[in-house]
LUMVEXVEX-112584 format. One line per 8 residues: number of its first residue (from 0); for each residue x, y, z of C-alpha. Coordinates in steps of 0.25 Angstrom, whole numbers. Layout:
N
NUM = X,Y,Z | ...
END
This chain:
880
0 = 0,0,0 | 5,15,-2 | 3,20,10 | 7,33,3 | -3,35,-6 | -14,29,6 | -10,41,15 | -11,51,3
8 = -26,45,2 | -29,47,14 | -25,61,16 | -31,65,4 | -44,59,10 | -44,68,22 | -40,79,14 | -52,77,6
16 = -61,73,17 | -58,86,26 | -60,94,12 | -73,87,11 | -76,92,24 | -70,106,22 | -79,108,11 | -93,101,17
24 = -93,106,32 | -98,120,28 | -103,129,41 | -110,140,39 | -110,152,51 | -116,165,49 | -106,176,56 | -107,181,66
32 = -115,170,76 | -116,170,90 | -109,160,98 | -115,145,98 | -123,145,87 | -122,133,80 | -118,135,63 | -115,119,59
40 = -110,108,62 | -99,97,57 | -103,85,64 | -111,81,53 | -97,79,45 | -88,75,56 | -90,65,67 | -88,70,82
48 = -81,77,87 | -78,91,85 | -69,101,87 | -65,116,81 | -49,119,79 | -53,134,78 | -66,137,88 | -66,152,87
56 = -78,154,78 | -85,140,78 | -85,129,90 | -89,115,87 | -98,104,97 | -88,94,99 | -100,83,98 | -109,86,87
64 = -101,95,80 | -110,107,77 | -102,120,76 | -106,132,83 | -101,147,84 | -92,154,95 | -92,165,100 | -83,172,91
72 = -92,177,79 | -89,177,64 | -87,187,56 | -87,184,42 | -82,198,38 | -71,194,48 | -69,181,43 | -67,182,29
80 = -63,198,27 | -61,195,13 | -73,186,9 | -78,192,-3 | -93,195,-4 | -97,180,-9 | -87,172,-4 | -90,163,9
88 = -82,164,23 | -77,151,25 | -70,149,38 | -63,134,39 | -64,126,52 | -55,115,57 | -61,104,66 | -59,91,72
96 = -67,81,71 | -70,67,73 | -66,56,82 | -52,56,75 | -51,72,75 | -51,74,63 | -48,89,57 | -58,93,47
104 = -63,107,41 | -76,113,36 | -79,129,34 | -86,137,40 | -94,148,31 | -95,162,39 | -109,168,33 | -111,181,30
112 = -121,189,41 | -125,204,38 | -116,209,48 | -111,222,42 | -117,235,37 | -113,242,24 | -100,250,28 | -97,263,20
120 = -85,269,20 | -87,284,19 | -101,288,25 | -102,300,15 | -103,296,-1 | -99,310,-8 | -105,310,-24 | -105,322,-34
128 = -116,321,-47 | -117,332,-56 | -132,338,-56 | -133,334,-71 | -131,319,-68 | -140,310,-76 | -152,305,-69 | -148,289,-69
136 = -132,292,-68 | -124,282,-57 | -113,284,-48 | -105,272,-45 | -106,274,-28 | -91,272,-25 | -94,272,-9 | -100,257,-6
144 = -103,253,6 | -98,237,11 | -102,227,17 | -93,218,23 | -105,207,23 | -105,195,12 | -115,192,2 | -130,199,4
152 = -124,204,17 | -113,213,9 | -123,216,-3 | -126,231,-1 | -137,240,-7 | -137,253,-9 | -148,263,-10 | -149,280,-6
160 = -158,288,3 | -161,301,3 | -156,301,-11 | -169,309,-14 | -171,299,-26 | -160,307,-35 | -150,295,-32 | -151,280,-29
168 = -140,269,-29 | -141,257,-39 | -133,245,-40 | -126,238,-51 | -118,224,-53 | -103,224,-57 | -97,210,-57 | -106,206,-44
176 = -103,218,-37 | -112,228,-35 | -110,242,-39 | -119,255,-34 | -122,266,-41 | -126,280,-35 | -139,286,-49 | -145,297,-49
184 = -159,297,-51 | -164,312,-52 | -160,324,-57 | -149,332,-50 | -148,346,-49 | -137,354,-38 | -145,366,-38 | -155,359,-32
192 = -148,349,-21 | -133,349,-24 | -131,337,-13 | -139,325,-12 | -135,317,1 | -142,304,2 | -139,291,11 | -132,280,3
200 = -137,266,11 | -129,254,9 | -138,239,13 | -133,225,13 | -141,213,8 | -142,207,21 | -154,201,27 | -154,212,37
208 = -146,223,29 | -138,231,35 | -135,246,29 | -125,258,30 | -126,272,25 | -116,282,18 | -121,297,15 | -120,298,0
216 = -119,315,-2 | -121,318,-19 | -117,331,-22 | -122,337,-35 | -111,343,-44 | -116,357,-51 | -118,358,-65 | -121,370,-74
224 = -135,369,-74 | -140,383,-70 | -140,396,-77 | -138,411,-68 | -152,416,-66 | -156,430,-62 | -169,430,-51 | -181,435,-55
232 = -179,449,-48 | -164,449,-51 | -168,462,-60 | -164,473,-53 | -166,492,-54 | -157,500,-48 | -156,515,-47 | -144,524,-46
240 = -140,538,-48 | -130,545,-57 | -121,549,-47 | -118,535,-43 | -103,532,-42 | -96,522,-53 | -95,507,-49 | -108,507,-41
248 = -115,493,-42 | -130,496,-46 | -134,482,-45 | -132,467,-44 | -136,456,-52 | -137,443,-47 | -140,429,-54 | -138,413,-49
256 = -133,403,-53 | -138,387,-46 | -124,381,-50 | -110,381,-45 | -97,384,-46 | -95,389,-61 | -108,385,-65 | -115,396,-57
264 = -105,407,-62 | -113,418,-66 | -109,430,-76 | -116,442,-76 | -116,452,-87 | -124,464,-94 | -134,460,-105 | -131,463,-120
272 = -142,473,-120 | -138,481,-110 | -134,495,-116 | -119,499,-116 | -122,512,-108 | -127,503,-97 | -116,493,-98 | -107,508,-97
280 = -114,511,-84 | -113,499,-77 | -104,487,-77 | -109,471,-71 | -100,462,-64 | -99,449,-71 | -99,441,-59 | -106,447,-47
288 = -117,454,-56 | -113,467,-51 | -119,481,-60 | -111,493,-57 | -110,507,-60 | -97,509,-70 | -101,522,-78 | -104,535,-71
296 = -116,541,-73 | -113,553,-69 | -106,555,-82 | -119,552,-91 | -127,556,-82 | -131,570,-92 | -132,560,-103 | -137,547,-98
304 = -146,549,-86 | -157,558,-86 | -163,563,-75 | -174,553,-75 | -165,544,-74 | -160,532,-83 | -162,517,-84 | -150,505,-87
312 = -155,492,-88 | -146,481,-86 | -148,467,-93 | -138,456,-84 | -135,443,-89 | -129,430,-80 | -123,420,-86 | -119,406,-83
320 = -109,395,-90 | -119,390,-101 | -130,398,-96 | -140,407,-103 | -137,421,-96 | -148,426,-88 | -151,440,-85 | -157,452,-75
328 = -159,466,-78 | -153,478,-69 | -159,492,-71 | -152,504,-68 | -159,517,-64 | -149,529,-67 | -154,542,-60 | -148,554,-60
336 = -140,559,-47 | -146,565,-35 | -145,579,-32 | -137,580,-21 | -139,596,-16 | -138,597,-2 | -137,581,1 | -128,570,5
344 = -122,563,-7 | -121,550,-6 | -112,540,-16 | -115,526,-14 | -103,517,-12 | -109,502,-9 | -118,497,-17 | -132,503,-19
352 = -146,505,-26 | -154,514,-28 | -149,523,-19 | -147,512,-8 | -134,505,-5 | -134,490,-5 | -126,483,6 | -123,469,9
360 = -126,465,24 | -114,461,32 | -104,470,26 | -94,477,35 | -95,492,35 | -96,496,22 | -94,511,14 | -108,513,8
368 = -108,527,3 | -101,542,1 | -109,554,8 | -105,567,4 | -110,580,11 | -117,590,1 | -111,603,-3 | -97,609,-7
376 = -95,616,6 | -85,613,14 | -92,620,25 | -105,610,23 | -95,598,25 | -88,603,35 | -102,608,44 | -109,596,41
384 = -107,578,42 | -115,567,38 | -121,556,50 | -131,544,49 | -144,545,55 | -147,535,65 | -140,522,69 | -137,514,57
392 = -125,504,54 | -121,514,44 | -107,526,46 | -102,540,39 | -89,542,38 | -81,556,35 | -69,552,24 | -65,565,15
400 = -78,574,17 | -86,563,13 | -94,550,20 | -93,537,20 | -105,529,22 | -104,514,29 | -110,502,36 | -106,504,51
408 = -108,486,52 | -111,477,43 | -127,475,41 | -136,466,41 | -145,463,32 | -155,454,42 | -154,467,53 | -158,476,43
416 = -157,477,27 | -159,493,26 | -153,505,30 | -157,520,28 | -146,526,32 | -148,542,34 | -135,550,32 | -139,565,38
424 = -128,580,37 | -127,586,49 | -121,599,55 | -105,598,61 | -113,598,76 | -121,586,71 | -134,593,67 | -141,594,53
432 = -135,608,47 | -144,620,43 | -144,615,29 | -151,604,31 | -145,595,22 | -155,582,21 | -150,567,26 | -145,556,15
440 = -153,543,18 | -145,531,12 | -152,518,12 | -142,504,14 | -149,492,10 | -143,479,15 | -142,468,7 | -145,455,15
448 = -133,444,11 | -135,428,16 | -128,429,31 | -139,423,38 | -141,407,38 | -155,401,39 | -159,401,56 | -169,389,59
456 = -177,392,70 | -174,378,77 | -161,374,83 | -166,359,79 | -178,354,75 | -184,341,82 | -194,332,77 | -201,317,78
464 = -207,308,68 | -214,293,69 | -206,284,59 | -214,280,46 | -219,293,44 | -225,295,32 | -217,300,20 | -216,314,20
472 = -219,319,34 | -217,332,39 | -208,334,51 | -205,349,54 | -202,362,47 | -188,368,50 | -187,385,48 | -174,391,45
480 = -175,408,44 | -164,416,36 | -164,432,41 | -157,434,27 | -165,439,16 | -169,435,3 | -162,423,-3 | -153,423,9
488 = -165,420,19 | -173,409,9 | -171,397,17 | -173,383,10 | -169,370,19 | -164,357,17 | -158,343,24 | -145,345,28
496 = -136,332,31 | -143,324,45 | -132,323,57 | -135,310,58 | -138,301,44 | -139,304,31 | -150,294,26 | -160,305,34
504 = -159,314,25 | -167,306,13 | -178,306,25 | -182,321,25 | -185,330,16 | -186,345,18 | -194,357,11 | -181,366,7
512 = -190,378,9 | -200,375,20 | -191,368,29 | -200,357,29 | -195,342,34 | -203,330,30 | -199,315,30 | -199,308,17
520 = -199,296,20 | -204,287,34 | -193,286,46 | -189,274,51 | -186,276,65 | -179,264,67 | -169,266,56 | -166,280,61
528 = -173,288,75 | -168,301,73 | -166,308,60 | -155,323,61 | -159,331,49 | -151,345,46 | -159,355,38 | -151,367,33
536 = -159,379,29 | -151,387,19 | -154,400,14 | -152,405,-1 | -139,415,-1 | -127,415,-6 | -122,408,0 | -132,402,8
544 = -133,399,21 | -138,387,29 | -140,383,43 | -145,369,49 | -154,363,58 | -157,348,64 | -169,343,63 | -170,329,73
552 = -179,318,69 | -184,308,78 | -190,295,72 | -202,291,82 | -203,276,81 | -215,269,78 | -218,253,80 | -214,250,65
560 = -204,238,68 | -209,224,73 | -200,217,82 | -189,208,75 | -183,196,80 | -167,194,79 | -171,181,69 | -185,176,65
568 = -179,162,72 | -173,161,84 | -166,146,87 | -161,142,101 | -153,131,106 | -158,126,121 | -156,114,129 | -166,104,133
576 = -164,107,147 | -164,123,148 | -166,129,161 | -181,135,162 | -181,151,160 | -168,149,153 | -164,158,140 | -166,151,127
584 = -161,164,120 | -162,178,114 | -174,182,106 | -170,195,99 | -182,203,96 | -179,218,93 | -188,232,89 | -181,242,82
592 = -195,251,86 | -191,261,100 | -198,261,112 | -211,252,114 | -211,248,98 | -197,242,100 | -201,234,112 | -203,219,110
600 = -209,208,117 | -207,194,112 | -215,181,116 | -216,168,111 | -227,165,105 | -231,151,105 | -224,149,118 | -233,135,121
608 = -223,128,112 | -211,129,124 | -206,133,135 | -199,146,130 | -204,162,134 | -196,174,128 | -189,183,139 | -192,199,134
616 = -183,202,144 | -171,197,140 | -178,193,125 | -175,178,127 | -181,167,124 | -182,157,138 | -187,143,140 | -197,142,153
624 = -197,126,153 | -189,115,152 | -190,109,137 | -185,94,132 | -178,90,119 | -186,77,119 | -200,82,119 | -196,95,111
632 = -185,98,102 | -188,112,99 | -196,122,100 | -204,133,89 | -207,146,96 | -212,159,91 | -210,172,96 | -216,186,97
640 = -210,199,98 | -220,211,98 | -216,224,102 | -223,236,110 | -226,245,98 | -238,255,97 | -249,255,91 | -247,239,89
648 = -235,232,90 | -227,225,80 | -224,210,82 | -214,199,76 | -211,185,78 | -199,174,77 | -197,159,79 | -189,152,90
656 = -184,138,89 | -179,132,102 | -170,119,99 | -169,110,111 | -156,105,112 | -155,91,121 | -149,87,133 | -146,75,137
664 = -159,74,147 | -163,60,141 | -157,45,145 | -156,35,134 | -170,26,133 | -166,11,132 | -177,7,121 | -170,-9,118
672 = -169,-16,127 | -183,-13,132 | -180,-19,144 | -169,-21,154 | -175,-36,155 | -174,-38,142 | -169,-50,136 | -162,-57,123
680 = -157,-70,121 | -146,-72,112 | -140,-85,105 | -127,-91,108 | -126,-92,92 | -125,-77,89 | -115,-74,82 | -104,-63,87
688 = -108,-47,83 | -124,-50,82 | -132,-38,87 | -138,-47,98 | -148,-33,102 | -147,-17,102 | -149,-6,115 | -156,5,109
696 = -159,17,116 | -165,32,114 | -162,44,119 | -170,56,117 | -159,66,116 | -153,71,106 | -139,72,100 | -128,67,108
704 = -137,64,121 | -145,56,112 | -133,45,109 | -135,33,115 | -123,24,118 | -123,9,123 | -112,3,135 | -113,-10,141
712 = -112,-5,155 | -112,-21,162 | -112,-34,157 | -118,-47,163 | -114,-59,155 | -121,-72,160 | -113,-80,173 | -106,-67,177
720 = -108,-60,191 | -104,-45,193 | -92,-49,201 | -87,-57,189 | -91,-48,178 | -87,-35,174 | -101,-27,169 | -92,-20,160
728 = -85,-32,152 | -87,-34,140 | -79,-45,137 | -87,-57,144 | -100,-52,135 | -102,-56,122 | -111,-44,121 | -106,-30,116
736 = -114,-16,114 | -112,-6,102 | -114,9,110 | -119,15,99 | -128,6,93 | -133,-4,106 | -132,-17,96 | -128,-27,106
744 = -118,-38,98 | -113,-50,99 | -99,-47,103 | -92,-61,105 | -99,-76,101 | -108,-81,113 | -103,-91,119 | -108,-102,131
752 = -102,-92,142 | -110,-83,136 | -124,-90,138 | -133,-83,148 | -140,-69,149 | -130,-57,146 | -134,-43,152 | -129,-30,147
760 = -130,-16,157 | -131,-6,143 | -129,8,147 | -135,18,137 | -130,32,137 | -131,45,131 | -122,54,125 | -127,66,132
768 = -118,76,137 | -112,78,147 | -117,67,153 | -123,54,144 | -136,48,151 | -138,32,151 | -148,21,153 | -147,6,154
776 = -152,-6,150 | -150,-21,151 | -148,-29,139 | -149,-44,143 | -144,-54,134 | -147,-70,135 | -136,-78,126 | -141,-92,126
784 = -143,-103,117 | -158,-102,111 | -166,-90,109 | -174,-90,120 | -180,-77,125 | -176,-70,137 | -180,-62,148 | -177,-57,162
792 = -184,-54,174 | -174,-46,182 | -165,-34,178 | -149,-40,178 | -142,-38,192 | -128,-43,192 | -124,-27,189 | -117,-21,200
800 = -126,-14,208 | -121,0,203 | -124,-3,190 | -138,-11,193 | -144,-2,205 | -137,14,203 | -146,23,196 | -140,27,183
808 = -131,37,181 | -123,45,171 | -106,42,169 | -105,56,176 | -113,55,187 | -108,40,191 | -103,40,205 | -89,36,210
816 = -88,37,225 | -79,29,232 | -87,30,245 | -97,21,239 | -86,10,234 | -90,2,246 | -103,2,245 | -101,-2,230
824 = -92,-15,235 | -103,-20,243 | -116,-17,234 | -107,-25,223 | -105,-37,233 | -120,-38,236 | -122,-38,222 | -113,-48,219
832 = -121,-57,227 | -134,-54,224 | -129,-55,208 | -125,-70,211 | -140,-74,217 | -145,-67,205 | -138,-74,197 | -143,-87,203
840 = -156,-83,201 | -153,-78,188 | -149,-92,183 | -161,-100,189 | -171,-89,183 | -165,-88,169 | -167,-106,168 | -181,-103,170
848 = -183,-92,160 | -177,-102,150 | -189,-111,153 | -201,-102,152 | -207,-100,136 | -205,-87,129 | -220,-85,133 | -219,-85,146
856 = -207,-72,146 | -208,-61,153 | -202,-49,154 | -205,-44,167 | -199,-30,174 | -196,-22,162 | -188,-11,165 | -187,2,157
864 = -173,8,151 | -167,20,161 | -171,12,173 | -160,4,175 | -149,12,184 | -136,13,179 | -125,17,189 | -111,15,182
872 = -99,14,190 | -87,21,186 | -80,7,181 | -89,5,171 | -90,19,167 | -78,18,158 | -84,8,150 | -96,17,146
END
């Protein structure tokens, strides 16, 4: 034989076996389980017994070799960090098993739980569109959120709210991976909203998704899509005189443009049709829109203004880059100048009309005219000065003979927008002189600019709502006030950015004139209990100005969410003999509703079926009475959880199975032989290893405290006494017992030593832990030359008295005192003797059985299985 290529076969058929076995024990354990739950089992491949190398995650019962969880939890993320999405998390395990400890291995399948949320890495998405986009364009979203899940679990979907349905998110396949896309659905225009903020939500396909925000901001780029427009009362008349100076602005035009930047750059210039003596007179910025006063009129006036007076119209254009110019007209009264005998001349010097000077609010002191005294005298001049009449934020000043007229403070527009300010020639003691010359009243008018943000009249606005309102519901009116005037006091409002989330913006809606603030869609209090809303009110200058205010909203709850149970089905595990009161285990049962809507009660409804009450308190399942795996294996029960809502409750219900698992509470039952007293004859020509007759036995238990195993505790062959037989000895029977199986065979060939009535002590135990139970039986044997039946009329006594009389008793529980060893001596010697008369009696009885007919048989104190005692003394223990 070549013993080499034997050896070869023979490792190549474990190799092959233990890949067999790697590849056909598959255990599947969902992550992250609680410690003790069973998740497989291997003893259906291997024999016993079992044992772990590596017991971190998983523990194995040595016995039966079903495989449970520890406490250290897997993570499959953890596991396998680089799994990819469809791929499995396979965790190899080594294990021994088998009477020859044999190493095998089998895998162990981490499944995926949904036990991560969408993650995104920047919280703010930042995108720019150009207003002319194309309704129906798409933007790849280069911002994903992920999910470190696997399969369904780390599947995300995508979708917007509060995108006001201009945007939406859709979804497109690129080789098996998914690929979003940011589209726009409406129209886009900046002038109108130039920044669209929205809240992108990110949900996983799990069975109970799980989600994760980012605030998406879109800003809308400007294009040129707006022309310079003039107002409808842009066209302006002014009036001035001849004698006013060079460089004097008559008037300002002013048009807007919506764009930005470059787009809105404006160009402002006279008309073709305006007449060259007109563009002579007066000159027009290009950019600021600025008419001034370049000719002197003075010059022309004998020629060109009559004393009626004369009027220049003036046609302006603006115009924007590829925009039809647009146009406003300024007319230009020309009078004649003033006669100025025995009065205050006044030049103007900031800009006026019609007589009154124009001032900007807010402007430090500022030169706002030339006074001259009247006359040529130097004796007037010297006799006489100029003061203000009254107390007015207006100064004279003496420089060179003449005054100098000038805001004393800045002014303000909202504290007063018109000044008269009355300039009066007095004496050189302060008193009006004899000539009387009149007073000069010059009127200032303030021209209001945008320095005031919008006020609102509350600090912060407070108010409730009951969630699932209806669509649309009014919840308060904020007021801001501008003191500015015009443009610069219009207030208009809007949402500003919320303090606290994003997504609560695409809740409200607010009127940008009334201040108006409605909910547009119903409120889910359990998703969110208070909602922080900024309104900014914003006024229309240049620039404008804007202030804030918070409005808080608090979500009243309702009774809108029925109880729910942790799992539809609840599965627990007890013992057979639980303690009454004892926790079976935790119900969970929660209510996301507050107050009395989220309270919950649970009781089970068809409690008739067992012994089991649920515990509020603790929210426990208990077992009030004692239950038995014999009568019933299991039990079905329903529970129902209700809560305290008003008006009516809202209710729900789950199934609870209860497995009872055994205890070794039952003794085996002795069914053949039905009696202790039984008998069967056997023929001396039987031949060696017949099946002469089986011990069978049942035990109600289950599992391991349900196998039965056979020993021949004592032996009493025919002729022997106890002194001269050992009850143990096997070797002068020819009778030997299978433990397994109870067949009782014919070991040796019978022989005429081995003529007479042969009784066997059986012994049959339990493999119950962790301690077996027993029960014993007689098996009497009559070898003999014919076939006659047999019978007996007494129980066998030539055992010793601690096997005959002591009440049975488990290995464990068997006595060994040495105080008693005397006591033992003597009851053995009184036995002995009394063994020898029974003998005798014995022998003259069993020739008189042989002579009755097989009619005339009896069977006469039948005694049942489990009532003969068995006390095992310490000697014979070892044979067990």
């Amino acid at each position: 034989m070549n013993w080499a290529v034997l050896l070869q076969n023979v490792l190549v058929t474990v190799h092959l076996r233990q890949i067999l076995c790697y590849g056909s024990v598959r255990i599947s354990v969902p992550e992250e389980q609680e410690a003790g739950v069973r998740v497989g089992s291997i003893g259906s491949m291997f024999p016993p017994l079992y044992q772990l190398l590596t017991q971190f995650y998983l523990r194995v019962d040595q016995g039966t070799g079903d495989v449970y969880t520890t406490d250290n939890r897997m993570d499959r993320e953890d596991l396998c960090p680089d799994q990819p999405q469809a791929g499995e998390c396979i965790v190899p395990h080594d294990a021994i098993v088998g009477p020859e400890a044999e190493l095998v291995k089998f895998m162990v399948v981490v499944e995926d739980i949904n036990d991560h949320a969408p993650h995104f890495d920047n919280t703010e998405i930042h995108l720019s569109v150009s207003e002319d986009v194309a309704v129906g364009t798409s933007f790849l979203l280069d911002d994903q959120a992920e999910d470190r899940d696997m399969g369904r679990n780390g599947r995300l979907q995508y979708h917007l709210e509060g995108a006001g349905g201009f945007f939406s998110v859709t979804e497109e396949e690129d080789d098996e991976v998914a690929i979003f896309f940011l589209v726009v659905r409406q129209g886009l225009d900046r002038e109108k909203q130039d920044l669209h903020e929205m809240t992108l939500v990110a949900t996983d396909c799990g069975f109970n998704p799980l989600s994760a925000t980012a605030t998406l901001f879109i800003k809308v780029t400007d294009m040129n899509d707006n022309c310079p427009k003039f107002t409808l009362d842009s066209t302006q008349k002014v009036v001035i005189t001849a004698d006013t100076p060079r460089d004097t602005v008559v008037a300002r035009v002013r048009a807007t443009d919506l764009d930005l930047g470059p787009n809105a750059a404006i160009t402002y210039s006279l008309s073709p049709k305006v007449s060259e003596w007109a563009r002579e007179l007066f000159s027009l910025d290009s950019h600021t829109g600025l008419i001034s006063l370049k000719g002197d009129l003075r010059d022309r006036h004998s020629g060109s203004v009559s004393d009626r007076g004369e009027e220049v119209v003036l046609k302006v254009l603006a115009s924007g880059p590829h925009c039809p110019p647009a146009d406003t007209q300024v007319t230009v009264s020309l009078l004649p100048a003033p006669y100025q005998k025995n009065g205050i001349k006044i030049r103007f010097i900031a800009e006026h009309q019609n007589q009154m000077i124009v001032l900007q609010e807010n402007q430090p002191p500022t030169v706002l005219a030339l006074l001259e005294l009247p006359g040529d005298t130097s004796s007037v001049r010297g006799s006489s000065y100029l003061s203000i009449e009254g107390e007015v934020p207006f100064s004279l000043s003496l420089q060179n003979g003449k005054y100098l007229l000038s805001t004393s403070k800045p002014l303000d527009y909202e504290m007063k927008s018109e000044y008269h300010v009355s300039v009066v020639m007095r004496g050189g003691v302060g008193e009006p002189t004899a000539q009387g010359f009149p007073r000069r009243e010059i009127q200032v008018r303030v021209v209001d600019v945008n320095d005031n943000a919008p006020q609102f009249l509350q600090s912060h606005y407070l108010i409730d709502i009951e969630e699932n309102n209806p669509p649309g519901a009014s919840l308060l009116k904020v007021r801001a006030q501008d003191v500015d005037s015009g443009q610069n006091g219009q207030v208009t409002y809007k949402l500003g950015r919320p303090s606290h989330t994003a997504a609560a913006i695409a809740l409200y809606r607010i009127d940008q004139n009334t201040g108006q603030l409605t909910v547009s869609v119903p409120l889910d209090r359990e998703q969110q209990d208070v909602h922080r809303l900024t309104v900014v009110a914003r006024d229309n200058g240049s620039p404008p100005l804007e202030s804030s205010v918070m409005v808080t909203i608090t979500v009243l709850d309702q009774n809108d969410n029925a109880p729910v149970f942790l799992t539809p089905h609840f599965i627990f595990f007890i013992p057979e003999n639980i303690p009454p009161l004892a926790q079976v285990g935790k119900v969970g049962v929660s209510d996301v509703d507050a107050g009395l809507n989220g309270e919950v009660e649970v009781r089970v409804v068809n409690s008739s079926v067992g012994p089991f009450v649920i515990d509020n308190a603790q929210g426990t399942l208990r077992c009030m009475a004692d239950v038995d795996r014999e009568k019933q294996d299991r039990y079905e029960l329903e529970l129902f959880a209700t809560d305290n809502g008003r008006p009516s409750p809202l209710t729900s219900i789950a199934r609870v199975t209860v497995f009872i698992e055994d205890v070794n509470d039952n003794q085996p039952q002795v069914i053949l032989p039905s009696s202790n007293l039984s008998c069967l004859t056997i023929s001396t020509e039987t031949t060696m290893g017949t099946m002469v007759t089986k011990i069978y036995a049942i035990d109600k238990d289950s599992g391991l405290n349900s196998e039965i195993t056979y020993t021949i505790a004592a032996r009493e062959p025919p002729g022997t006494s106890p002194s001269s037989h050992h009850p143990g000895d096997s070797s002068s029977s020819p009778f030997q017992l299978d433990p397994r199986s109870g067949n009782v065979t014919l070991a040796q060939r019978l022989m005429g030593k081995d003529l007479g009535m042969h009784h066997l002590f059986i012994v049959v135990s339990d493999g119950g832990k962790p301690a077996p139970l027993h029960t014993t039986v007689w098996v009497n044997l009559l070898v003999n030359n014919t076939l006659e039946p047999c019978h007996l009329d007494t129980m066998p006594r030539s055992l010793p008295y601690t096997l005959a009389q002591t009440p049975s008793e488990t290995p464990s529980e068997m006595p060994v005192c040495d105080r008693h060893a005397q006591l033992i001596l003597l009851l053995g010697l009184g036995m002995m003797v009394a063994s020898l008369c029974l003998f005798l009696v014995t022998v003259v009885l069993y020739m008189k059985q042989r002579k009755r007919s097989r009619g005339e048989q009896q069977q006469r104190g039948v005694h049942e299985e489990n009532h003969i005692p068995l006390r095992i003394p310490e000697r014979y223990y070892s044979e067990l």
